[in-house]
Every structure is written in C-alpha cells, then in structure tokens.
VOBA-1610 file (N, C-alpha, C; in pm, whole numbers, padded with zeros to 5 digits, always signed):
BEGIN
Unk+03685+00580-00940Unk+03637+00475-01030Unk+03673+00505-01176Unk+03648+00604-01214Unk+03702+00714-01357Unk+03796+00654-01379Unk+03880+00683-01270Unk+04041+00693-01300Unk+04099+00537-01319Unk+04050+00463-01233Unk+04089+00325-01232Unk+04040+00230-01374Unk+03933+00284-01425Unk+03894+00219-01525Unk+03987+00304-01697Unk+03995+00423-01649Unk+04085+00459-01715Unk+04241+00414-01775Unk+04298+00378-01589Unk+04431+00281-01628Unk+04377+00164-01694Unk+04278+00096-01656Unk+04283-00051-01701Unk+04265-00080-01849Unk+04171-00008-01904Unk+04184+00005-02051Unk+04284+00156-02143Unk+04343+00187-02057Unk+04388+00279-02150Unk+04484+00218-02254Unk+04557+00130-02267Unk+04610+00061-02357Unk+04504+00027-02510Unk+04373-00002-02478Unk+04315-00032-02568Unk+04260+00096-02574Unk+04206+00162-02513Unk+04206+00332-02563Unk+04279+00367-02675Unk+04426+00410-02630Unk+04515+00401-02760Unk+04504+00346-02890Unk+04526+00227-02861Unk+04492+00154-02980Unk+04362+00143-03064Unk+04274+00172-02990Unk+04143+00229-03049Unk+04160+00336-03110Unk+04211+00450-03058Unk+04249+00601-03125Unk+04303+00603-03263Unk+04413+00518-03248Unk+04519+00491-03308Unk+04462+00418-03437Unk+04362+00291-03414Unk+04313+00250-03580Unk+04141+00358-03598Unk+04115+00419-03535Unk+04010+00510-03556Unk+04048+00598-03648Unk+04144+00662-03615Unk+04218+00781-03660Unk+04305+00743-03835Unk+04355+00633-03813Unk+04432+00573-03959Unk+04299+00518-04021Unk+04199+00471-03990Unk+04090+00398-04092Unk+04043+00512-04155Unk+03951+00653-04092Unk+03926+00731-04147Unk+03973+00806-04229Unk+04152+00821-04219Unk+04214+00875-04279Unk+04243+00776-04444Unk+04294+00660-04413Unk+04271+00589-04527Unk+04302+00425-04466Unk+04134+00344-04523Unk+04116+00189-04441Unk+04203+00103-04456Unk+04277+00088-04586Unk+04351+00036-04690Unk+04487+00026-04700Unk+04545+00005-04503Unk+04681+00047-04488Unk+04661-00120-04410Unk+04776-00126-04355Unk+04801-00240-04298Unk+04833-00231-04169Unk+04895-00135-04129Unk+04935-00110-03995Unk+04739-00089-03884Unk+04629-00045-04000Unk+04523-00088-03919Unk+04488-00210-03866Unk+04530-00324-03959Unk+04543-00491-03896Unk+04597-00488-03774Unk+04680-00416-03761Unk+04761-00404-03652Unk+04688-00408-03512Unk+04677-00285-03548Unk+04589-00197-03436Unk+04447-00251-03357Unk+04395-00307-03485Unk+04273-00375-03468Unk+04316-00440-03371Unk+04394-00540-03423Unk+04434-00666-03308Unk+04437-00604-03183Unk+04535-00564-03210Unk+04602-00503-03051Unk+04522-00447-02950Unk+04388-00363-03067Unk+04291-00304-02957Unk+04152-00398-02852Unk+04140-00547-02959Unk+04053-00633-02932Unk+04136-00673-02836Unk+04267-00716-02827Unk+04348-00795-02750Unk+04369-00726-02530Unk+04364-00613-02626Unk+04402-00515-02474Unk+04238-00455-02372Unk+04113-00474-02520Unk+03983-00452-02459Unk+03944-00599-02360Unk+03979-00710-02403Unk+03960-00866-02340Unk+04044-00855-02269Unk+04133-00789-02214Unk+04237-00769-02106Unk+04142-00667-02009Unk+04119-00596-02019Unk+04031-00497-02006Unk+03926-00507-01863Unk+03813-00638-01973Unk+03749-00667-01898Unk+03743-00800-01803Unk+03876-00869-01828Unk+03905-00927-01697Unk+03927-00866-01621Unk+03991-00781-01586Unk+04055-00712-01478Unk+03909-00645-01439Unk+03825-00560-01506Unk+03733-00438-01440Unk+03582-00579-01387Unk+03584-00682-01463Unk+03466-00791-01409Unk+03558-00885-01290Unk+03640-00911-01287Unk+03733-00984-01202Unk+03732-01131-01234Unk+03732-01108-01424Unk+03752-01267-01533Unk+03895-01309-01528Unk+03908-01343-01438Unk+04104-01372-01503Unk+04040-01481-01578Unk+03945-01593-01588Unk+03956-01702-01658Unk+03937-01649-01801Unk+03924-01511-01813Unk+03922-01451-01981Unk+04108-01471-02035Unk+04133-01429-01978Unk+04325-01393-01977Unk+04354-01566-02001Unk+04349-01631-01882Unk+04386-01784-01839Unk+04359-01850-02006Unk+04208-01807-02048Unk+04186-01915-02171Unk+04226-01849-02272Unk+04284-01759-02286Unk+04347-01706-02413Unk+04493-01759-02391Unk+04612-01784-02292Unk+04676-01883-02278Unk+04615-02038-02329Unk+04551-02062-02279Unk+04508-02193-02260Unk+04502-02210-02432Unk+04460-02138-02492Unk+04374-02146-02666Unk+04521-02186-02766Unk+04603-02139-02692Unk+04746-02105-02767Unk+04764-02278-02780Unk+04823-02374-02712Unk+04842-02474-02750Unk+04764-02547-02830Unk+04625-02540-02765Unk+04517-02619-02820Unk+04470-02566-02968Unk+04500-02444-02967Unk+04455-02386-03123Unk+04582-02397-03158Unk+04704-02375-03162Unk+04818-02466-03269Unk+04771-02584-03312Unk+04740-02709-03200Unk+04739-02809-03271Unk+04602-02843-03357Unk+04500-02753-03310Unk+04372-02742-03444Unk+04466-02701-03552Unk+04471-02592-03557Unk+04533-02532-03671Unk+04616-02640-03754Unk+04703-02696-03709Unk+04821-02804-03748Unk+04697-02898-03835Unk+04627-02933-03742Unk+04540-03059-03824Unk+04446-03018-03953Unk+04443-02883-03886Unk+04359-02804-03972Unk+04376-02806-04136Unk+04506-02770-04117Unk+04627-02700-04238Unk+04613-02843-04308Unk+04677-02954-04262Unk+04714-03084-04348Unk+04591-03097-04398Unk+04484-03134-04314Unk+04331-03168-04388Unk+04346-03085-04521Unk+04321-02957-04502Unk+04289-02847-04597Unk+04360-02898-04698Unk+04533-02916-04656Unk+04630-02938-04824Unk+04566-03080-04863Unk+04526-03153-04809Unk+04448-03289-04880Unk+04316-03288-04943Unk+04288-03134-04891Unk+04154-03148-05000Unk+04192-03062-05092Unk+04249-02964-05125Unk+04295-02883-05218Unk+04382-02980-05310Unk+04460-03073-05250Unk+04561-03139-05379Unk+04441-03254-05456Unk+04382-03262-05387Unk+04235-03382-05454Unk+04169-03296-05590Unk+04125-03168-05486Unk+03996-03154-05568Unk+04082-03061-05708Unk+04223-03018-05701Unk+04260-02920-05803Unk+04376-02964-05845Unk+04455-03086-05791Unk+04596-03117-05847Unk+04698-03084-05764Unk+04859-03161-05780Unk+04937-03146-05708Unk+04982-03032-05734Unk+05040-02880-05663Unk+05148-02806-05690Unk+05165-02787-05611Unk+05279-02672-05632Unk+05359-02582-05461Unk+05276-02517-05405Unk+05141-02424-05476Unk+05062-02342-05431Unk+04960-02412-05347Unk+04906-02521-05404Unk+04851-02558-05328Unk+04865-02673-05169Unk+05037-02672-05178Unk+05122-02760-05068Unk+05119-02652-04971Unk+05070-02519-05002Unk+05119-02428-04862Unk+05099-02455-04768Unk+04940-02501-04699Unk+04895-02502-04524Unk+04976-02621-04498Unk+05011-02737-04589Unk+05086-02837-04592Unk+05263-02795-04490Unk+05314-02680-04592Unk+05443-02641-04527Unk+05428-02573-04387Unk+05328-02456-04396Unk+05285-02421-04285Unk+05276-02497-04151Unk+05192-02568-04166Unk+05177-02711-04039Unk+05283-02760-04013Unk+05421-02852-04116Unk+05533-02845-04055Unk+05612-02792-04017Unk+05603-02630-04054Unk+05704-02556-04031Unk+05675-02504-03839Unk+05506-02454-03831Unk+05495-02509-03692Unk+05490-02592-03616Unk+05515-02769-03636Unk+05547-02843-03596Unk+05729-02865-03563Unk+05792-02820-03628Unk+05928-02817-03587Unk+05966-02727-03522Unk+05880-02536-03501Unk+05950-02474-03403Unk+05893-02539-03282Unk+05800-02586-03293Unk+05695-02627-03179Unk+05742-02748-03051Unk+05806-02799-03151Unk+05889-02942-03112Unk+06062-02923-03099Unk+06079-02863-03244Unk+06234-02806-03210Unk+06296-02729-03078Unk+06259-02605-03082Unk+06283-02524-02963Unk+06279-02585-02836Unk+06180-02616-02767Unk+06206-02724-02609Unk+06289-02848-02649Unk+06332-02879-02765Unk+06428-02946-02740Unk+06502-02930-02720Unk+06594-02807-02753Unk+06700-02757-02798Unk+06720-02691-02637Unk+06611-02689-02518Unk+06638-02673-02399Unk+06629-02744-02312Unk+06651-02865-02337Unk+06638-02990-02334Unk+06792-03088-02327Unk+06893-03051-02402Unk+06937-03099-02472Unk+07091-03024-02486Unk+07246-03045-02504Unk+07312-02964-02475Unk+07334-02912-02610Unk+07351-02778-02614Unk+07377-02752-02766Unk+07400-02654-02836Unk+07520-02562-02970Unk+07590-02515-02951Unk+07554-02370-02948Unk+07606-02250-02923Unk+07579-02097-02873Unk+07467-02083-02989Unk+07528-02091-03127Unk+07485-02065-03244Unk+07309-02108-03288Unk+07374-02235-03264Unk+07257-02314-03275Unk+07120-02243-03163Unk+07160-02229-03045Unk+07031-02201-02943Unk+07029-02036-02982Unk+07080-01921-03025Unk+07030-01850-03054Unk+06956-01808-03193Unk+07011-01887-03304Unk+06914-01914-03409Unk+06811-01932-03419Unk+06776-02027-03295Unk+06646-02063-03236Unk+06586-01940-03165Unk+06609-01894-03096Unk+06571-01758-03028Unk+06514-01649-03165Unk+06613-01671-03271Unk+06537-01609-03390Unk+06427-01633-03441Unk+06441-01732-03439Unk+06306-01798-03507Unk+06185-01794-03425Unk+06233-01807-03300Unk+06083-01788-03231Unk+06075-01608-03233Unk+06130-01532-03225Unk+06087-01421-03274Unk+06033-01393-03358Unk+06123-01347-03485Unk+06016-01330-03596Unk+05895-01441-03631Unk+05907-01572-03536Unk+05780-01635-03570Unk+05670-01583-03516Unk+05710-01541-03392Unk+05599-01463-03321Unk+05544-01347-03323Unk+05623-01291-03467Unk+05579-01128-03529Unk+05492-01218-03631Unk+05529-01271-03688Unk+05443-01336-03825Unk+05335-01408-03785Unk+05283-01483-03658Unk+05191-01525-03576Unk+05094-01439-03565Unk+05124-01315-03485Unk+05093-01205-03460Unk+05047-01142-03586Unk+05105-01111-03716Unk+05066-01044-03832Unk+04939-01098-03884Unk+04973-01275-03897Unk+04900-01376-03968Unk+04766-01339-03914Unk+04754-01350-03820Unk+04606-01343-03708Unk+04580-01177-03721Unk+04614-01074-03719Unk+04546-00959-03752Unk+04540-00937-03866Unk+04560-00966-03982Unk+04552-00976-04100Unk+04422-00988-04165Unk+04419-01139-04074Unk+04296-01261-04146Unk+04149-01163-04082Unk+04200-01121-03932Unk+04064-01027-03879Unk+04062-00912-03977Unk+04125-00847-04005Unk+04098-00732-04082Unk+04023-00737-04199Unk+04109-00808-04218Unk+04088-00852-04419Unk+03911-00864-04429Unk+03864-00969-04315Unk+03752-00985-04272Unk+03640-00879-04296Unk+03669-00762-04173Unk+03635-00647-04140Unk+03639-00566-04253Unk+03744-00560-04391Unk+03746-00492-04441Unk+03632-00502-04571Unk+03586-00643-04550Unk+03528-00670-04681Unk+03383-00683-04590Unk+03378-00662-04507Unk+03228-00689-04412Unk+03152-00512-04422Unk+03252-00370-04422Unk+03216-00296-04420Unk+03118-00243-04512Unk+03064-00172-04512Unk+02964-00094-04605Unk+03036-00052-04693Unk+03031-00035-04858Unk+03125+00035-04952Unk+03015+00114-05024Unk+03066+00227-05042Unk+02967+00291-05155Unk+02972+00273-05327Unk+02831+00267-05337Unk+02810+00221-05503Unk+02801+00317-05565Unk+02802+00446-05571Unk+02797+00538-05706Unk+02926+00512-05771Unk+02954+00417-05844Unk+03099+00409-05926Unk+03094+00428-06090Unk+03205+00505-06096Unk+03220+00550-06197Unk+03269+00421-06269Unk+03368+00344-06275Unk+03420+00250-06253Unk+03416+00127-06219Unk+03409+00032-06291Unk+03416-00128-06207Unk+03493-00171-06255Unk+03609-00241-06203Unk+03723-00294-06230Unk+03722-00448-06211Unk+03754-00560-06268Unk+03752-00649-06277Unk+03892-00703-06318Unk+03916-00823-06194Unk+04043-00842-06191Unk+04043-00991-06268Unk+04160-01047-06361Unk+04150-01154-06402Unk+04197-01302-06366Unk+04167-01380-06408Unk+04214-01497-06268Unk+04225-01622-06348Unk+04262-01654-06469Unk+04299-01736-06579Unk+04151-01790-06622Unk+04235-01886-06749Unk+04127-01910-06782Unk+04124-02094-06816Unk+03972-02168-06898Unk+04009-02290-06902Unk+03940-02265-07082Unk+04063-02300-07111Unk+04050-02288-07278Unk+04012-02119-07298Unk+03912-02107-07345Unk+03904-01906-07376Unk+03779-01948-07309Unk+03761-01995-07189Unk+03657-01958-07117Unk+03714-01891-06987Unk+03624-01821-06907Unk+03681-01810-06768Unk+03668-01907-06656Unk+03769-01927-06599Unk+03781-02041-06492Unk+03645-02043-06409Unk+03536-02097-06333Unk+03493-02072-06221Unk+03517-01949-06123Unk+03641-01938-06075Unk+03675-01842-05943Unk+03671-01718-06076Unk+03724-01727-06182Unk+03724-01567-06255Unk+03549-01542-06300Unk+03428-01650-06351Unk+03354-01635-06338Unk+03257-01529-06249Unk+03304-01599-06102Unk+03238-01543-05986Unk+03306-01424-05918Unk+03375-01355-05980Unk+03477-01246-06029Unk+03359-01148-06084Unk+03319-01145-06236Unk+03255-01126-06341Unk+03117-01117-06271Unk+03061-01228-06211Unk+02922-01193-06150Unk+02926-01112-06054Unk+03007-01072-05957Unk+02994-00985-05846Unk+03031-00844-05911Unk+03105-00867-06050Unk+03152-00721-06099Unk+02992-00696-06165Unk+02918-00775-06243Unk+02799-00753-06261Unk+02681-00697-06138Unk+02676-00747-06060Unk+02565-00721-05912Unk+02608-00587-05897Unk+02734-00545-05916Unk+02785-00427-05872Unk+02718-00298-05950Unk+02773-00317-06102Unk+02652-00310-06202Unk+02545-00225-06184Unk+02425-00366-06155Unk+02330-00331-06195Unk+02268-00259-06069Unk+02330-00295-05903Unk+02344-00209-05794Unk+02288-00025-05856Unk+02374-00067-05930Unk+02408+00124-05949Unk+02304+00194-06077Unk+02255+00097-06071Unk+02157+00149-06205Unk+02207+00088-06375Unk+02357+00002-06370Unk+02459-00003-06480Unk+02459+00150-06563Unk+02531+00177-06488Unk+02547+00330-06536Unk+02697+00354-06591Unk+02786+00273-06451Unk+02946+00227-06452Unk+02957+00135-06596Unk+03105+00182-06622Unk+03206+00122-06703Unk+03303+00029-06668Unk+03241-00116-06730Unk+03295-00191-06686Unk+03464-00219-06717Unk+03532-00218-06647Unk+03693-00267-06719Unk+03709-00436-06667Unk+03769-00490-06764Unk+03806-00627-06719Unk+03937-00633-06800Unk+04020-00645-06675Unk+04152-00646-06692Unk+04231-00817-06686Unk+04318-00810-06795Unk+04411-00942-06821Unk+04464-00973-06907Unk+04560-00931-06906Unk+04644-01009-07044Unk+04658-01161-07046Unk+04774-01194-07193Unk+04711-01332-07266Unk+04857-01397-07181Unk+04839-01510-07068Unk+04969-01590-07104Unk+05018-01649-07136Unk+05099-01683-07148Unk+05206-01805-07252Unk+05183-01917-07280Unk+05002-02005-07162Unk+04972-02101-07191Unk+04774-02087-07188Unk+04787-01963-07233Unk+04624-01930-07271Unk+04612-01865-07428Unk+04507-01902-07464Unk+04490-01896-07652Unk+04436-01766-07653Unk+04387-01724-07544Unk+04292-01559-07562Unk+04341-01444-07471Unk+04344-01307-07455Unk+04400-01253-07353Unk+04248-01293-07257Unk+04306-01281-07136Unk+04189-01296-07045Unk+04072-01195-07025Unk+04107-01109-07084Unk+04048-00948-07089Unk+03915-01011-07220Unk+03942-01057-07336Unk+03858-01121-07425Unk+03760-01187-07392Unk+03811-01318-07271Unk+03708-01472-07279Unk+03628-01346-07147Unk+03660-01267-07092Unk+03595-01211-06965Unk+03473-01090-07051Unk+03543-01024-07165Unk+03447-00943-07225Unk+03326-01052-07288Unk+03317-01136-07358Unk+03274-01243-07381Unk+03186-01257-07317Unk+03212-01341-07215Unk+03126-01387-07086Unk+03020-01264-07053Unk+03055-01148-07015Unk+02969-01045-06972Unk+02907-00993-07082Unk+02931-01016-07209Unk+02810-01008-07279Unk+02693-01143-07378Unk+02772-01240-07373Unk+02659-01355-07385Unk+02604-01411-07229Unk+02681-01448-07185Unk+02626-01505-07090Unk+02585-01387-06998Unk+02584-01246-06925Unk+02530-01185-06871Unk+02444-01062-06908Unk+02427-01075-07050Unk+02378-00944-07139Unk+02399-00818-07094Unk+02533-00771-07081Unk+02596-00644-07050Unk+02631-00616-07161Unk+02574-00486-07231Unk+02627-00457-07370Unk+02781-00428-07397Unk+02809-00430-07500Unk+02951-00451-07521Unk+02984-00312-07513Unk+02914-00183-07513Unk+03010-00071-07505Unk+02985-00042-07405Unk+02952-00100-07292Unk+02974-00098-07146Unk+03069-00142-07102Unk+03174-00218-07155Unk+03294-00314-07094Unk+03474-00218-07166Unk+03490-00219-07107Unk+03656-00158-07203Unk+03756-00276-07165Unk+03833-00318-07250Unk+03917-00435-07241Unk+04051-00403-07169Unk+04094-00455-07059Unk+04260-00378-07077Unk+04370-00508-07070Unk+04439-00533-07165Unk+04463-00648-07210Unk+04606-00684-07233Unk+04686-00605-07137Unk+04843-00608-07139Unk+04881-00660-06980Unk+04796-00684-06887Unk+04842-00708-06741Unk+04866-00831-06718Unk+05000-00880-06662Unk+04987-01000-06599Unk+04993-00986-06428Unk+04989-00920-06368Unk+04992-00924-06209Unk+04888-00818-06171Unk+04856-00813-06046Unk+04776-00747-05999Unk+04834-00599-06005Unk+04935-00546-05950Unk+05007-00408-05975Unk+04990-00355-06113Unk+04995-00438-06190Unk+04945-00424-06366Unk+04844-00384-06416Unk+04745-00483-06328Unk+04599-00457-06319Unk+04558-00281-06355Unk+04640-00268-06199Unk+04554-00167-06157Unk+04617-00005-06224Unk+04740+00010-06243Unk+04829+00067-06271Unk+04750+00084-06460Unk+04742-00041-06473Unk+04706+00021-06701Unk+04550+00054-06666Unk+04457-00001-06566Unk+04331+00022-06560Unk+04321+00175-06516Unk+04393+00206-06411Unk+04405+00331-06379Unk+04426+00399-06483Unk+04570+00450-06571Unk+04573+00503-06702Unk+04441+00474-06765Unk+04419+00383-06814Unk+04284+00380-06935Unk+04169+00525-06822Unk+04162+00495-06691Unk+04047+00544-06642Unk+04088+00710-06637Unk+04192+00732-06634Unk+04282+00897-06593Unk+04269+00952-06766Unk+04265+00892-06833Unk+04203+00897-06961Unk+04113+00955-07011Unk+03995+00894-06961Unk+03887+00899-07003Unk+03817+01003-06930Unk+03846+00993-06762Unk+03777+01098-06684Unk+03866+01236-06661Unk+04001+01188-06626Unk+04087+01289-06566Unk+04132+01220-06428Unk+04247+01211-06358Unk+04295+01187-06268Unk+04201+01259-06134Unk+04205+01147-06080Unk+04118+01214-05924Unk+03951+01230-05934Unk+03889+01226-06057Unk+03794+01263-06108Unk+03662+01175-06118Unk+03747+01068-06047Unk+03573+00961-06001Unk+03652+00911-05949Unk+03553+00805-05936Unk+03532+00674-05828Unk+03511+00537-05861Unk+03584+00501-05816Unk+03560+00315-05853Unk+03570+00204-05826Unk+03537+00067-05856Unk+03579-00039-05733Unk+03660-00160-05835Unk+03747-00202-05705Unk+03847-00321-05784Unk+03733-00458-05764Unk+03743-00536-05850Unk+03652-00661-05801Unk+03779-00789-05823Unk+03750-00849-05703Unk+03891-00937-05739Unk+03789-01108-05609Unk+03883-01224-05582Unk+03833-01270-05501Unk+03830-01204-05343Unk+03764-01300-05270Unk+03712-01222-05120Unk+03851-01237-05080Unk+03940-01364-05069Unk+04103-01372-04970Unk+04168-01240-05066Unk+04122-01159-05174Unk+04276-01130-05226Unk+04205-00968-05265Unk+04078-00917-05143Unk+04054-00781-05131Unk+04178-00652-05062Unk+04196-00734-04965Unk+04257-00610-04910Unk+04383-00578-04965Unk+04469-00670-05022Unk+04588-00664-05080Unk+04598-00551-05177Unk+04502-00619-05284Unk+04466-00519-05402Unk+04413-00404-05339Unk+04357-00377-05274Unk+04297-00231-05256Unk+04401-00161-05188Unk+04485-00199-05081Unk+04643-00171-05053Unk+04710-00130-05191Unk+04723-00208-05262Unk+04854-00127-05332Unk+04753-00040-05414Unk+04618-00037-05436Unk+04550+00130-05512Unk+04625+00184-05442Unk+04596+00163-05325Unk+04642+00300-05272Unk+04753+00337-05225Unk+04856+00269-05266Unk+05019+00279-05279Unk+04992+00378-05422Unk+04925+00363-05583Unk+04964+00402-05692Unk+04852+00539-05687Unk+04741+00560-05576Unk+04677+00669-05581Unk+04547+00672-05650Unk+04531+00525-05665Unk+04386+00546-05691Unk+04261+00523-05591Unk+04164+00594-05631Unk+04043+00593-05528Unk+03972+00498-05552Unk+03953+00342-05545Unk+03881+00275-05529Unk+03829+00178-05386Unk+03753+00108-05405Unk+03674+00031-05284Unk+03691-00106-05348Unk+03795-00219-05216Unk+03742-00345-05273Unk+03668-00444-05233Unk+03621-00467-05370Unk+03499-00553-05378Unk+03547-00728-05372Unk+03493-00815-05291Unk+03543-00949-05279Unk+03416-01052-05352Unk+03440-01141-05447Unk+03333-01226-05484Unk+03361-01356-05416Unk+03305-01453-05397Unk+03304-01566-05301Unk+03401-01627-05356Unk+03466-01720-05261Unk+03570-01835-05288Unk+03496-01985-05260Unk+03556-02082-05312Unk+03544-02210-05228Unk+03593-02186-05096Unk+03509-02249-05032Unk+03627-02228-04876Unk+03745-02324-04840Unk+03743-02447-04921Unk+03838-02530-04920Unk+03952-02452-04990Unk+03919-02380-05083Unk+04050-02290-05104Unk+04117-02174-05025Unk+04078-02072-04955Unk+04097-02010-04920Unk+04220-02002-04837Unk+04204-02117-04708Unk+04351-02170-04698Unk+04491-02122-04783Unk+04516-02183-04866Unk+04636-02158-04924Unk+04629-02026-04983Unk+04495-02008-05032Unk+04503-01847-05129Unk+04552-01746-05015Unk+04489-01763-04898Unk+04560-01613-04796Unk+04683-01664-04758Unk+04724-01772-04766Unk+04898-01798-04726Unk+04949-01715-04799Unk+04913-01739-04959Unk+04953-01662-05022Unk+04991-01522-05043Unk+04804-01461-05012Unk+04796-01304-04976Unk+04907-01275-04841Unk+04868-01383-04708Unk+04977-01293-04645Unk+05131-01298-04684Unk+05218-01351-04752Unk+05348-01380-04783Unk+05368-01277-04848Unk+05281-01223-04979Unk+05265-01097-05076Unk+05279-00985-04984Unk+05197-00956-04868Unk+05209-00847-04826Unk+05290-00843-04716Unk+05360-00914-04652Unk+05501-00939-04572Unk+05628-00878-04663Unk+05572-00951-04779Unk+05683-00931-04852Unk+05714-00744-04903Unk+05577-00674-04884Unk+05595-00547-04899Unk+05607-00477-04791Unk+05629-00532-04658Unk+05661-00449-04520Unk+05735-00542-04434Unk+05865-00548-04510Unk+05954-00619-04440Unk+06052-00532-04324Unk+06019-00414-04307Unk+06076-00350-04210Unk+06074-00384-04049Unk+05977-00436-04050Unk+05948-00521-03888Unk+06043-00627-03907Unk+06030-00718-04007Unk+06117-00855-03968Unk+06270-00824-03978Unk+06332-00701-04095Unk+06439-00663-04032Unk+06476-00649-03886Unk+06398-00533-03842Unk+06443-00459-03726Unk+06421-00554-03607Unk+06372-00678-03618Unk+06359-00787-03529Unk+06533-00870-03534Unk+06506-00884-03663Unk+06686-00946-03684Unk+06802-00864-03651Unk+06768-00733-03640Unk+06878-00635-03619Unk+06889-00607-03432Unk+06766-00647-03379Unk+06720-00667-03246Unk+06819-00787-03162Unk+06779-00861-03252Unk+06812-01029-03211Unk+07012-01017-03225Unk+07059-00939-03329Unk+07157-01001-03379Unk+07277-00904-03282Unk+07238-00785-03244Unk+07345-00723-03155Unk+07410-00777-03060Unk+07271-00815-02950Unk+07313-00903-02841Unk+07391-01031-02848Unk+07310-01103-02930Unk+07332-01218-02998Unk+07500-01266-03015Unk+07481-01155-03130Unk+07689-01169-03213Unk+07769-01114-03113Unk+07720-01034-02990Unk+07838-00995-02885Unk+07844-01106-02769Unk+07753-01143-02766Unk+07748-01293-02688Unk+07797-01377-02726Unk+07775-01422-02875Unk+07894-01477-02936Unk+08027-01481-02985Unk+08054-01344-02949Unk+08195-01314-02975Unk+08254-01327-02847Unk+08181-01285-02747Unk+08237-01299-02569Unk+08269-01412-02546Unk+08209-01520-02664Unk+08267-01647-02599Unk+08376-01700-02625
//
C-alpha cells in the first residue's frame, strides 16, 4: 500500500520538495510559481487515482474549454470597464488583446486542420500553440503564487519602509499611490513607527512635483507622520530605480546587509518588485496595498509580460525545440 501510494503521488512529492526547498531558501524567485503549480496539479492527479475520482482529472479537461471562453468574456467585460471608468489607452486595451489573441489561436489552429495549407504556415501554428501553452501555463502559476505570496505572514520589525511611487494628479497623489502611502503607514505604526519611512519617485516630464514630494506631503498633513521620519528619494523613474537609489540611501545610513525592510507597492505588482530586490540583494518583504479589482486585470497582464520578459529562456528553448524538426522537415520537402 506504501509503495503504491508512493508511485501515485511521487510526482507531486517532487515537486513539493522542489518548491519547499527553493521557498525557504529564497520565496522571491519565480521558478517557485512553477513548482507550486505543478505540485497542486500532480496532488489532484493524485487523488483521483488513490479515491478512484477520474471525474477529478475528466473536469479539469472539461474546465479548459469552458474556462477559455469565461475568461474570453471575462477579459472584454473587464477592458470595457477599465476604458469607461479611466480612459482610452494601450494599457488599459490589454485583457481586450488578450481575449483576441485567444480567440484566433482558438479558432485559427482547427482550422488550419481543417483546411489545406502550406508546410510553413501549419508549423507556425504548431509554434504558437507551444509557446502559448508555456505562457498559459506561466500565466496561471504566476497569478496562484503572486496570491500566496502576498497571503503569507511577513515580519514587521523593519528597519525600513519603502514606498513605491505611482504618479500623481496635479502634486497630489493619485488614489492607487494614496493607498500605497496608507498601507506604508499601517506598516508604520504595526511596528511601534520606529521605521524610516522612504518614499521613492522622481518628477516626470508631465508632473509639476517629484512624486517623492506630493507623497512626503501627504504622510505628513494628511497622516501626521513627522517629517524626519520620511527620507525623500527623488531621482527614480521605474521600479529597478526604486529600489536600487532606495537601497544606496539605506546601505548608507545602516551599512549593507545590516537591516531589514519592506517594499510597499500595489497588491498585482508585489511579487515582481520583491523579485528583482532580490536580483540587486536586498533583504526586503513585499508588502501589497489594495487595488480596484476592475483594475487588476490589465495591471497583472502587465506584471506578467515584465517578468516573461526577464526569463525568456523557456520561450527560447521552446523555439529552438520547435525549429530543428520543423526547418528539417521543411527543407526535406
């Protein structure tokens, strides 16, 4: 019995080991998204087989069509309330592109087997459903993680509170940078306000104040945080910026390695930021303050594209997969 229950989950064994072993070591990697998945995926495999559920297996098939086309309806709704409630742009057209872009492999591909048509053409297609089905696959352990990562327990003795900036409306702070500022506050006073607050942002090209200003501002009229509690850092325009001049100011003041501290940024755009700390070596925990949920949508399109875009080694080695066979098949012809 040992042994048999042994084969049946040992796959998710592994994969359990496998993000056990990388979370403890450090949470803040990506390849734990991974794992996660893989291990939930292979434990629900698991226990069909050891209860004798195949209808567990059957409806996770079954979910695949029927949750595309939620999703599909999902996505358009979402870009129609985001272009209402905030204006037309590209950022906010994403679940918009998304939805058609899975509507044409969705529809494209069985056509294309369907239909007579040329070498090129039907293995292009074969591409695309690949790396679509790595990025499917990414998209969905991602969104669980990201989840998980901001659901965990973080510790508050911080030396440090970092506050990320998120524009502004006139030299005020936007709403979403607001609720930024209040969760960097709760954090605060959590700790006794003992921590040094940083609020990081430089000025851009179509704002009158650096953002680091209307945010010092705010946390001391409107939240009575004294002003030599806050340090300004007021040259960043991207998040890598952020963290990179906040870090210096903090390696500064304490010494490198020498405390502890937390990034405060929105809830879709925690794990990213706390990822690249720990690409540049700093020790912090991130902290997520609430979103609209009508936004969120496009904001993690976003987050996931950002961090695709920094581990593009899978979607290579998929194209380098695809293209051997592929170009000798096409040359055989």
């Amino acid at each position: 019995m040992f042994l048999t229950l042994l084969f049946i989950y040992f796959p998710a064994l592994v994969f359990g080991l496998l993000f056990i072993k990388n979370y403890r070591k450090e949470p803040r990697q990506f390849r734990n998204s991974l794992y996660f998945l893989l291990l939930c995926l292979f434990a629900l495999w698991g226990l069909s087989v050891q209860f004798n559920l195949p209808w567990l297996v059957l409806l996770g098939f079954v979910s695949v069509p029927f949750g595309t086309v939620a999703l599909v309806v999902f996505l358009l709704a979402n870009a129609f309330v985001v272009v209402r409630r905030e204006g037309l742009s590209l950022a906010h057209l994403l679940p918009a592109f998304l939805a058609l872009g899975i509507i044409a492999i969705c529809v494209g591909v069985p056509w294309l087997m369907l239909v007579p048509a040329p070498g090129i053409v039907v293995a292009l297609a074969l591409l695309v459903v690949m790396e679509g089905s790595y990025l499917a696959f990414t998209f969905a352990a991602l969104l669980l993680y990201s989840w998980l990562y901001r659901k965990l327990p973080k510790r508050r003795d911080y030396d440090y509170i970092v506050v990320h900036g998120a524009g502004l409306s006139g030299t005020k702070p936007t709403p979403l940078l607001a609720g930024r500022l209040d969760k960097g506050v709760e954090l605060w006073e959590a700790d006794g306000k003992r921590a040094v607050i940083i609020v990081s942002g430089g000025q851009g090209s179509d704002e009158e104040v650096p953002e680091s200003f209307a945010m010092k501002t705010y946390l001391v009229e409107e939240r009575g945080v004294p002003a030599d509690a806050i340090i300004e850092e007021d040259r960043s325009t991207t998040t890598m910026e952020n963290l990179r001049n906040s870090k210096a100011i903090m390696d500064a003041r304490s010494g490198a390695g020498s405390y502890r501290s937390a990034v405060v940024t929105s809830d879709y755009h925690v794990f990213r930021t706390a990822e690249y700390a720990h690409k540049i070596g700093l020790v912090a925990d991130g902290v997520g303050s609430k979103t609209a949920r009508y936004f969120r949508p496009s904001a993690f399109i976003r987050e996931f594209a950002a961090v695709t875009k920094a581990h593009l080694w899978p979607i290579i080695l998929i194209f380098v997969l695809w293209l051997v066979p592929s170009g000798c098949s096409l040359l055989a012809r």
